[in-house]
C-alpha positions as CSV (number, residue, x, y, z in Angstrom):
1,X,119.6,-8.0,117.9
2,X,121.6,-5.0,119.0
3,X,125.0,-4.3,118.1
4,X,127.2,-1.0,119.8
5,X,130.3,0.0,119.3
6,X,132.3,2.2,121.5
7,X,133.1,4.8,118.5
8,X,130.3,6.5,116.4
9,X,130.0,5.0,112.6
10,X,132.1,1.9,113.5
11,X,129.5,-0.1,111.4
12,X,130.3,0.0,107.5
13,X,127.4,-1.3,105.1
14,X,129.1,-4.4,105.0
15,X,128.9,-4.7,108.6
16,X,125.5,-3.5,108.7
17,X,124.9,-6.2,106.3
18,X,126.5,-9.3,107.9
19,X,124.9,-8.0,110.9
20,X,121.2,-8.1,109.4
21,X,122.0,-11.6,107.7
22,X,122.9,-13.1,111.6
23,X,119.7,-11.0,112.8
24,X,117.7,-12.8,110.0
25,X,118.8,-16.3,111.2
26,X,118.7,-15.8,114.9
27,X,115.1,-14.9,114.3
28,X,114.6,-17.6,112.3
29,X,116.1,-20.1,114.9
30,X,114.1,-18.4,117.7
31,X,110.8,-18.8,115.7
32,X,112.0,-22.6,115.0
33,X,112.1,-23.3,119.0
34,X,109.0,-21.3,119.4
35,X,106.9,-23.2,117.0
36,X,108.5,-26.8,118.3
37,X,107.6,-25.8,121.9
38,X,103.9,-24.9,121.0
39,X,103.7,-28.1,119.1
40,X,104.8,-30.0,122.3
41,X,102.4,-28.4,124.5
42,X,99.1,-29.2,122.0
43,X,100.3,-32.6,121.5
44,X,100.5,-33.0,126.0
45,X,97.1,-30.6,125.5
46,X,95.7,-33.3,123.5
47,X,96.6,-36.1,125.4
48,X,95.8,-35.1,128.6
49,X,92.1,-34.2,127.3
50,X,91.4,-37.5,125.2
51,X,92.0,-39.4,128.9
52,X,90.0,-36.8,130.6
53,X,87.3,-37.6,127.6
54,X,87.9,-41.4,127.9
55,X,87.5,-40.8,132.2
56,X,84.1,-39.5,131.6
57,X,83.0,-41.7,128.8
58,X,83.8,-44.5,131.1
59,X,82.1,-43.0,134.6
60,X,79.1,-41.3,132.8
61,X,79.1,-44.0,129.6
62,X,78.9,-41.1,127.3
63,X,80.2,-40.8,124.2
64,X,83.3,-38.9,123.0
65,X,81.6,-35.8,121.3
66,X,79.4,-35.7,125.2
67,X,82.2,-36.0,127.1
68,X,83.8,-33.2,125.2
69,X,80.7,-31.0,125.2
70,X,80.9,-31.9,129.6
71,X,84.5,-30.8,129.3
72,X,84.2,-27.6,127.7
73,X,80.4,-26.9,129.2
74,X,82.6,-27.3,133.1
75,X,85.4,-25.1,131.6
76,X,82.6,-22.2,130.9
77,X,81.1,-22.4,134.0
78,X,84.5,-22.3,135.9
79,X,85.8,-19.6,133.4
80,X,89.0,-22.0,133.3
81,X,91.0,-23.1,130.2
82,X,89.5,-26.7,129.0
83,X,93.2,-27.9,129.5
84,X,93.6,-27.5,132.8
85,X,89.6,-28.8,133.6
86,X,91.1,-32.4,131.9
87,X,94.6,-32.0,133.9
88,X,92.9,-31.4,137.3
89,X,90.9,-34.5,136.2
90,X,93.5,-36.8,135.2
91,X,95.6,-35.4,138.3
92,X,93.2,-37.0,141.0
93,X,93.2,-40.3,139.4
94,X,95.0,-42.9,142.1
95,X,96.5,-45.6,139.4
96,X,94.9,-48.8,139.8
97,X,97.0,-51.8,142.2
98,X,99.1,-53.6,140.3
99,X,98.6,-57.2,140.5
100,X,101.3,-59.3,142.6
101,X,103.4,-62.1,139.8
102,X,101.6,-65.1,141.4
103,X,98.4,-63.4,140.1
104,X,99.3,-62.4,136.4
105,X,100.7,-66.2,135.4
106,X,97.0,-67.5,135.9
């Protein structure tokens, strides 16, 4: 946080002060968003790679550690983040059809 002033020692050392107690808490605030953003993005990480994990465990009938160890062994080979190996996955899944009213009551 900068502060100027157009004259030269406009800033007492209560200014200075006040000035480094709002620096404190804007940096405080900043690392606050910063940490809840990351926290978002591993939760969506996690997500997306469990159903890439439960994809394969389902089309290969693996279990959840091999599916995993497919997952990150595809990400080396590919030299691309694990993430975006599950995202590209669950991407190119067409949802199933859902099922007409008539067929659901039985």
């Amino acid at each position: 946080m900068n502060l100027l002033s157009s004259s030269p020692h406009a800033f007492d050392d209560d200014a200075v002060s006040i000035g480094a107690s709002l620096a404190t808490h804007a940096a405080i605030a900043v690392i606050a968003a910063q940490r809840e953003e990351q926290f978002r993005d591993a939760l969506e990480s996690r997500d997306t790679i469990g159903q890439a994990k439960g994809m394969l465990m389902e089309k290969l009938s693996v279990d959840a550690d091999q599916a995993f160890r497919l997952l990150r062994k595809l990400s080396q080979q590919r030299n691309t983040p694990l993430y975006e190996i599950a995202r590209t996955l669950t991407a190119d899944v067409t949802p199933p059809p859902q099922r007409r009213r008539a067929d659901r009551a039985g």
